[in-house]
C-alpha positions in Angstrom: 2.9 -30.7 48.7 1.4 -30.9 45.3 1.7 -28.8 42.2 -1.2 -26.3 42.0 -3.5 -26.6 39.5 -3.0 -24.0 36.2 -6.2 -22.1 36.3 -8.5 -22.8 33.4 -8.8 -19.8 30.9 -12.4 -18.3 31.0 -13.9 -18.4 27.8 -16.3 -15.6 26.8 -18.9 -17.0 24.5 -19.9 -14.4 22.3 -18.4 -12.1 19.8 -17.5 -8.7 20.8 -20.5 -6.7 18.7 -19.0 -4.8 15.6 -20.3 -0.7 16.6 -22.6 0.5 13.7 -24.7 3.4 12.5 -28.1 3.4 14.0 -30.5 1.5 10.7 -32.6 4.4 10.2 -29.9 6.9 10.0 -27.7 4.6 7.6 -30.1 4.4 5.5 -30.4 7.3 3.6 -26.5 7.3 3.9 -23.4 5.9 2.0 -21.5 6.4 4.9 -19.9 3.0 6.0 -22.2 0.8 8.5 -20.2 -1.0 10.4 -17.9 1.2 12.6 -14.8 -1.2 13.4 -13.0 -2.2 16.7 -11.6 -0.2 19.4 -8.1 -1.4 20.7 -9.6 -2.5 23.5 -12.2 -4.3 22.1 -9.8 -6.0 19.3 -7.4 -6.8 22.2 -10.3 -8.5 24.2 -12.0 -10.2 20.9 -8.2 -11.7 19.9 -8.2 -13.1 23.7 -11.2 -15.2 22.9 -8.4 -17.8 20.7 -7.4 -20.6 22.2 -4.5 -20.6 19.9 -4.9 -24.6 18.6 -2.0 -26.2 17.6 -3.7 -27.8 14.8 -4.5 -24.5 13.4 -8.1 -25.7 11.7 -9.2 -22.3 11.0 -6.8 -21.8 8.8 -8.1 -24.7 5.9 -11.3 -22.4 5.3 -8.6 -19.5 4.1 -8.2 -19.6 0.8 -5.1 -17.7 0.7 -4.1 -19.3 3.7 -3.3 -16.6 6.1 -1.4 -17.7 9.5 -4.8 -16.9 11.4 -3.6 -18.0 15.1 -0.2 -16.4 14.9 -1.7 -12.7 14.1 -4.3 -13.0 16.6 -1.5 -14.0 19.4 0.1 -10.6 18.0 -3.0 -8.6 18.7 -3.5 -10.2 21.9 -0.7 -8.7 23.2 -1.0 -5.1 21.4 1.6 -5.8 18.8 -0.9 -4.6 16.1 2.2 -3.6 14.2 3.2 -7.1 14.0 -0.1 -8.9 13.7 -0.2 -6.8 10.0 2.9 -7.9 8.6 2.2 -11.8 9.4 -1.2 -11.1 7.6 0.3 -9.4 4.7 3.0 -12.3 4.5 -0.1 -14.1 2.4 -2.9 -11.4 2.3 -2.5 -8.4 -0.2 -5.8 -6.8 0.8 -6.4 -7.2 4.4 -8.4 -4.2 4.8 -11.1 -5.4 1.9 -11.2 -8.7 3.1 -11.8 -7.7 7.1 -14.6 -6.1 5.3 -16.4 -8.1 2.7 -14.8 -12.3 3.1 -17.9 -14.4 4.0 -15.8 -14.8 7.3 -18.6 -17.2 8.7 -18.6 -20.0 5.2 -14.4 -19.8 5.6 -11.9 -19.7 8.4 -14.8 -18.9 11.3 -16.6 -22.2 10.1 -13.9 -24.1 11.4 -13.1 -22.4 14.1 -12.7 -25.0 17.2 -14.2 -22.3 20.0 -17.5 -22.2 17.4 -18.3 -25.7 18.2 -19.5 -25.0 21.8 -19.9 -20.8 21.3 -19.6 -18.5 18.7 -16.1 -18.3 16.2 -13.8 -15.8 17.2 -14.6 -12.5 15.3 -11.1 -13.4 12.8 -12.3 -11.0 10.1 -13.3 -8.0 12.2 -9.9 -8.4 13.9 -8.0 -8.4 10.2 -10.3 -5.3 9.4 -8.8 -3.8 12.9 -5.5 -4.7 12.2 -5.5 -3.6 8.3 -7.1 -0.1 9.1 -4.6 0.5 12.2 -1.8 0.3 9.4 -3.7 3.1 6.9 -3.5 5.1 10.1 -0.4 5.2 11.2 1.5 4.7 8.0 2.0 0.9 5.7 5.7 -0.1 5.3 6.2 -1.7 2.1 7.3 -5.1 2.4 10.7 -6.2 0.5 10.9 -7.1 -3.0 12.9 -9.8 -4.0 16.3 -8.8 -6.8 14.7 -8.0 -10.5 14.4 -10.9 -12.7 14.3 -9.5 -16.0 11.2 -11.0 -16.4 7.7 -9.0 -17.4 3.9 -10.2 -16.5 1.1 -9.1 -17.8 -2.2 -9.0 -15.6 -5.3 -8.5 -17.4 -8.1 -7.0 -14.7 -7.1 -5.6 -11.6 -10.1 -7.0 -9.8 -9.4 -8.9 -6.4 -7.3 -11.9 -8.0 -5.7 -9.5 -10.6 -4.5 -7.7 -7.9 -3.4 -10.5 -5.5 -1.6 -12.0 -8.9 0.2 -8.7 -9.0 1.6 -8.4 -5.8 3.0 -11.5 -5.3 4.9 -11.6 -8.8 5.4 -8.2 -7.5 8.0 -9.6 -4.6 9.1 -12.0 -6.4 11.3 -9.4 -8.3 8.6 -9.2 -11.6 8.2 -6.4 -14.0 4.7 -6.4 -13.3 1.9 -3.9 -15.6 -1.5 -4.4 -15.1 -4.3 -3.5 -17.5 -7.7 -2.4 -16.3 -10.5 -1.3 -18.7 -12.0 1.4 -16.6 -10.7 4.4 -15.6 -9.9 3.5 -11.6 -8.3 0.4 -10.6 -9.9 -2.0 -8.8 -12.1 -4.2 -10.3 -15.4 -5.2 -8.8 -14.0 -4.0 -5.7 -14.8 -0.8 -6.9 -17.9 -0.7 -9.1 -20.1 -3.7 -7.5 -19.5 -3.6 -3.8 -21.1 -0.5 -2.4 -19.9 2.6 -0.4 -21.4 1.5 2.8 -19.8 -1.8 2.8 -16.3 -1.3 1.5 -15.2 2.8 1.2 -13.5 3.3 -1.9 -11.0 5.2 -0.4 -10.0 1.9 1.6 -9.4 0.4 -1.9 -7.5 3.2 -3.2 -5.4 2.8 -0.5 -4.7 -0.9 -1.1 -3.9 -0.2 -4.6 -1.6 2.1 -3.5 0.3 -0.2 -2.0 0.9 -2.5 -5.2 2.5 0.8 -6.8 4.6 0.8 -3.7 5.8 -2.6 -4.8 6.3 -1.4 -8.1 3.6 -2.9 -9.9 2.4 -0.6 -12.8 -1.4 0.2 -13.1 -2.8 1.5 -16.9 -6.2 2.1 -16.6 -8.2 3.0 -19.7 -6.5 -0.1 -21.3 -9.2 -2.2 -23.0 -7.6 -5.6 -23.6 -9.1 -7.7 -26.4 -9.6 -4.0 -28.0 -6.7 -1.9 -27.8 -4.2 -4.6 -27.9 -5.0 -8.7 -27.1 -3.5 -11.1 -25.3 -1.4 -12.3 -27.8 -0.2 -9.5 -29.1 0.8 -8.4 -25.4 3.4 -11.7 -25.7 4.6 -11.4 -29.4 5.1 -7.8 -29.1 4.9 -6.3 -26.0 7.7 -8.3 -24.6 5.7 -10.1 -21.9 6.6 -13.4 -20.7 3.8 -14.6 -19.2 -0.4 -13.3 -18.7 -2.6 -13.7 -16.6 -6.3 -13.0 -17.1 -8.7 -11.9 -14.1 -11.4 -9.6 -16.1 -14.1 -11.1 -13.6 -18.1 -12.1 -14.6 -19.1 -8.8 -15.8 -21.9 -10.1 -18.1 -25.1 -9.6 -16.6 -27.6 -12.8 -16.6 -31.3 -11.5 -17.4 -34.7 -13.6 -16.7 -36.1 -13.1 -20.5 -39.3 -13.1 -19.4 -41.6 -10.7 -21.3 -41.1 -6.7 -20.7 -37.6 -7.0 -19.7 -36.7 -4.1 -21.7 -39.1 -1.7 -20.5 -37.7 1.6 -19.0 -36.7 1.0 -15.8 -35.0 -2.0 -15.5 -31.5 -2.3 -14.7 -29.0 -4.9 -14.3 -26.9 -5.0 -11.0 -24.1 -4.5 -12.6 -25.6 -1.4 -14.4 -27.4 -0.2 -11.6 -24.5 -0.9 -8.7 -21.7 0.8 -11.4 -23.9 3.7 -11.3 -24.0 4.0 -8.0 -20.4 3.1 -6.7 -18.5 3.8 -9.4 -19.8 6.9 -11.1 -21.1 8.3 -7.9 -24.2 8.7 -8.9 -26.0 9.5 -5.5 -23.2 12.8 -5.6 -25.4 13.9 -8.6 -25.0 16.8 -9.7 -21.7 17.2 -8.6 -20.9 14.0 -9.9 -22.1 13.5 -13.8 -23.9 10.3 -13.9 -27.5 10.6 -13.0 -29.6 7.4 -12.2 -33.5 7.5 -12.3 -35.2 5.6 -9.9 -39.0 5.4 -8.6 -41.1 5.4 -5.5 -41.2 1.3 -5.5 -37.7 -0.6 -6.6 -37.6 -4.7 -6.7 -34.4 -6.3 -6.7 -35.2 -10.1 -8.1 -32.6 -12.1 -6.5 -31.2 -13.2 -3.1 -27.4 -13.5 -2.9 -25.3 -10.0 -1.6 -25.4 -8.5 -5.1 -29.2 -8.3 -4.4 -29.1 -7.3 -1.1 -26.2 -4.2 -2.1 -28.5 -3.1 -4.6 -32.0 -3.0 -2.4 -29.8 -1.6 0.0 -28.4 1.1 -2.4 -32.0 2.2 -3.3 -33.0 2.9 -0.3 -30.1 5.1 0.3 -31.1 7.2 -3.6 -34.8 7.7 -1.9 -36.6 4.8 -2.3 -39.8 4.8 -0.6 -39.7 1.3 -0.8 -37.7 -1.7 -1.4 -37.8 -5.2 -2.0 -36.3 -8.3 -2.4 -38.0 -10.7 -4.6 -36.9 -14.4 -4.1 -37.8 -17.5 -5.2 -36.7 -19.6 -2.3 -37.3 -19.0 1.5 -35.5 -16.8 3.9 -33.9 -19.8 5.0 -32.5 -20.6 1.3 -31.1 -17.1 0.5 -27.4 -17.2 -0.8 -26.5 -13.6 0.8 -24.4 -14.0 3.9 -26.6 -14.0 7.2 -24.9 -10.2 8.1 -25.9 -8.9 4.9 -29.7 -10.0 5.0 -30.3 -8.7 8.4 -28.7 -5.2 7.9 -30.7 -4.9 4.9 -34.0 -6.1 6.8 -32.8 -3.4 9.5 -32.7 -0.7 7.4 -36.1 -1.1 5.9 -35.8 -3.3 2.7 -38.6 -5.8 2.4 -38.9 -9.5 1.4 -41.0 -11.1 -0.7 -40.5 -14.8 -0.8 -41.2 -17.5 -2.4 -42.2 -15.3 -5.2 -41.4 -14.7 -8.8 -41.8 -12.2 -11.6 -43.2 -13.9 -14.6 -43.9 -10.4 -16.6 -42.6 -6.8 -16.2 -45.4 -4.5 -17.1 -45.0 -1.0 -18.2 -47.1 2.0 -19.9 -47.5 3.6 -23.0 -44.8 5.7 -22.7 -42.9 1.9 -22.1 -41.8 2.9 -17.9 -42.4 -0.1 -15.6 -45.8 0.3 -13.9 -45.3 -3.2 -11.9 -44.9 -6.9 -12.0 -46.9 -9.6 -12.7 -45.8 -12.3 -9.8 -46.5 -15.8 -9.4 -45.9 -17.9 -5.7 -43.8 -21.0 -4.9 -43.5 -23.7 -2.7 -40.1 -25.5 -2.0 -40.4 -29.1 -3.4 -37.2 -31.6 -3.0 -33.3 -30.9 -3.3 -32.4 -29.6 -6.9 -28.4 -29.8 -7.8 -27.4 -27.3 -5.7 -28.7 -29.2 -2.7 -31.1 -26.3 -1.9 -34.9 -27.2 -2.5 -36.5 -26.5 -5.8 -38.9 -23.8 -5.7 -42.1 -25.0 -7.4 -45.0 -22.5 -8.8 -48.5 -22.3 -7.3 -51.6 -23.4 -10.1 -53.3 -20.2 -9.5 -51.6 -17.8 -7.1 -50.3 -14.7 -9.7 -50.9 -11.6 -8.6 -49.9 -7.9 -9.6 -47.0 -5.9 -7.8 -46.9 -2.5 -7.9 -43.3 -1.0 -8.9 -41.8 1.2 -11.1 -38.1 0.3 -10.7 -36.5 -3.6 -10.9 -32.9 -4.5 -10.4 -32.4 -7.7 -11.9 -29.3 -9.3 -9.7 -29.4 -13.2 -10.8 -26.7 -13.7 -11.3 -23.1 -12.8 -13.9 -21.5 -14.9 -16.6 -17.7 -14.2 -17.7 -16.5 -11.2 -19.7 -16.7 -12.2 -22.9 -14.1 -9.8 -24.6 -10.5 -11.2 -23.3 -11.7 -15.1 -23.7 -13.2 -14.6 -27.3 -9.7 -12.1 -28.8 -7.4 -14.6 -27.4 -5.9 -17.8 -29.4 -5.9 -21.0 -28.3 -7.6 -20.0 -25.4 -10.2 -23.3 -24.4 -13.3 -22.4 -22.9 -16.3 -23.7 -21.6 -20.0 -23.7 -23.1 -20.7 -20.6 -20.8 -17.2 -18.9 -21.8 -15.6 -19.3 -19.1 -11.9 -19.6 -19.3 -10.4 -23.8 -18.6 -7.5 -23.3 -16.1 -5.7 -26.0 -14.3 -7.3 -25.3 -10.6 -3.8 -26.8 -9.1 -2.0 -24.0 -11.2 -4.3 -21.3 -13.1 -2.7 -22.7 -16.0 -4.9 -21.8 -19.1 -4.8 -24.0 -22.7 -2.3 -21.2 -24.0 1.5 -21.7 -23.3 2.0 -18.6 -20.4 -1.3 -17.6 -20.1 -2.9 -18.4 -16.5 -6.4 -17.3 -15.5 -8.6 -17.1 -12.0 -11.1 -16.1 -10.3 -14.8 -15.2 -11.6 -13.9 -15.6 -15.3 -12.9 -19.2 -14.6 -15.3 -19.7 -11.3 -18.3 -17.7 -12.6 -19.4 -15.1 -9.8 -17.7 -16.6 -6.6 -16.4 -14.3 -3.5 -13.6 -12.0 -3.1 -10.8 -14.1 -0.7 -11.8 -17.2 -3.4 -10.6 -14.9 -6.4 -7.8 -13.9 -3.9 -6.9 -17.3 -3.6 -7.1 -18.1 -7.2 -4.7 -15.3 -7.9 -1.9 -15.9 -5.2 -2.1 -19.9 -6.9 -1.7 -18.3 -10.1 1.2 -16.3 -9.3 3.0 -19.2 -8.0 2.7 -20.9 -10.9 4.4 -17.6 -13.0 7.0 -17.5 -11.0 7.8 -21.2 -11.6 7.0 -21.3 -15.4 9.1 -18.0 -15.8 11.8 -19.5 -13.4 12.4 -22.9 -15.5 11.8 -20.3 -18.9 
């Protein structure tokens, strides 16, 4: 008689859809869009893993979380333990499950998405990070006190990640962030509807669990500097995570006019200062029947987004590349087309125009076609002979882009930087010019993505632990 045959798993080939608000109703909301996982749902998405031995998904993590193992948790409802094996490398499991380019990282090498789609790994971490908040987080152990105190300058996404990990490794661990709420660009540059501030509070909450100590107010490079943080502040090591806060601009003529923001200004506004609460929230922010948003990547797309929700009649994106070029993830772009916001590609501002009074009245705009591959292996966008024309607006977001906080690089000795002023650090170690100063994430980088600062930071702290441990 012979051995019967083990039946052969049926694989579903699609992603269990993420439940969202209905478009039209979301926008003219900051309520969040996407809604999250049932337990059912997360259950029957973590079934979809074919658990390989070989792990691949887990080279596109940057802070290499143990992807299969978690999923097997959820699989078989142990949502409690699926959490603490993601926390054993992830300090901020409900942001990432929210805002990680899930599809350029551990998705993309995900062995079912070679035949159907990935498994849905980030909206299971979301699931998984969320169900904690719910029904309580347990603080994980922290290793015997060392006697040893770090500084962390910014307590954006690697700032943060630094921290908790020095955190259980028995550090003294203070953190210094310039504005009045902790949590870097986590905070003032990723909006409402995308990533709830009160889910960040809450994940900040849980460094203070560990002990970590958060002074907000504290203007490094003003207040006090780096140096003076190790000669007399007692610290034995820094490290510096203060982000690309410095917005880029076209400089292209009527730039300053009234009316034009930055993203950063604009989105700060907005998320930050609550501005669409106004007047029960101080900070007003004018803004006119037409907005363009003159870029492509997710900073764009959160700020054409965010107009509609003030009262935007209308919103665009103006890009110099074609749909097919835009750096915004794919999720992004079509939740912003959903809602309303419009596209104008392969097009270009060449002049802001404005009044007599100096408000923006419109742009003049000038068309492209894409010739060959330029450096970033996208192809160059080359202007039409001919084709300007006038656009009528009278608000533009310029989102092209952010350089490095200047303020911490340029008040600290010894500190080598590049011609942009961005921070050198080892990328094996974080390890900056300075004896006990280390460094990651956008102010090394330039504007990168949140798990890639992540990573940066949990590298970083590594390295502290070792330098302090052989001090």
């Amino acid at each position: 008689m012979t051995d019967e045959k083990k039946p052969k798993k049926e694989i579903k080939p699609t992603k269990n859809p993420m439940p969202a608000q209905d478009p039209m109703e979301r926008a003219r909301n900051f309520n969040e869009v996407a809604l999250g996982y049932s337990e059912a749902t997360v259950i029957d998405e973590a079934k979809r893993c074919l658990q390989c031995k070989k792990e691949p998904c887990r080279q596109g993590c940057p802070v290499e979380v143990e992807i299969p193992s978690f999923i097997k948790l959820v699989a078989e409802g142990d949502f409690a333990g699926a959490i603490a094996r993601i926390k054993n490398k992830n300090a901020l499991p409900a942001v990432c499950g929210r805002v990680c380019p899930q599809e350029a990282q551990c998705e993309k090498y995900c062995t079912l998405g070679k035949k159907y789609e990935p498994v849905g790994i980030g909206r299971i971490e979301r699931f998984c990070a969320d169900w904690e908040l719910a029904h309580g987080v347990k603080t994980p152990e922290v290793a015997p006190a060392t006697g040893k105190k770090v500084a962390i300058v910014g307590s954006g996404p690697a700032g943060l990640t630094c921290a908790a990990d020095l955190a259980k490794k028995g550090h003294k661990v203070t953190v210094f962030e310039a504005l009045h709420v902790a949590g870097g660009v986590l905070m003032y540059g990723i909006p409402e509807f995308r990533l709830p501030k009160a889910v960040v509070q809450a994940e900040v909450q849980n460094l203070r669990n560990l002990g970590v100590e958060i002074d907000v107010n504290s203007v490094v490079g003003k207040f006090t500097t780096v140096d003076e943080l190790m000669e007399d502040g007692g610290f034995d090591a820094v490290f510096i995570g203060t982000g690309a806060g410095l917005p880029y601009f076209m400089n292209i003529p009527g730039e300053n006019s009234c009316g034009v923001y930055s993203a950063n200004e604009f989105l700060t506004r907005t998320n930050l200062m609550k501005a669409y609460k106004f007047p029960d929230c101080d900070t007003p922010i004018k803004l006119g029947r037409k907005v363009a948003v003159l870029g492509g990547g997710n900073v764009a797309m959160d700020a054409a987004r965010t107009a509609l929700r003030l009262g935007a009649e209308e919103s665009w994106i103006v890009y110099r590349r074609s749909h097919e070029e835009l750096p915004a993830r794919k999720e992004e772009a079509e939740h912003a087309e959903e809602e309303g916001v419009k596209f104008a590609l392969l097009t270009s501002p060449v002049e802001i125009i404005s009044n007599e009074d100096g408000w923006v009245t419109g742009m003049k705009c000038i068309k492209y076609e894409l010739g060959e591959p330029d450096a970033s292996g996208r192809r160059r966008p080359v202007a039409i002979e001919g084709s300007e024309y006038l656009m009528e607006v009278d608000t533009v977001v310029v989102a092209i882009g952010q350089g490095p906080n200047p303020l911490v690089p340029r008040t600290t000795k010894g500190l080598e930087l590049t011609k942009k002023g961005n921070i050198v650090a080892d990328p094996e170690t974080g390890a900056t010019s300075k004896p006990g100063v280390f460094a990651g994430g956008d102010v090394v980088t330039g504007a990168a993505t949140v798990i890639l600062a992540m990573g940066a930071g949990r590298t970083a702290a590594n390295s502290i632990h070792e330098y302090l441990s052989n001090k």
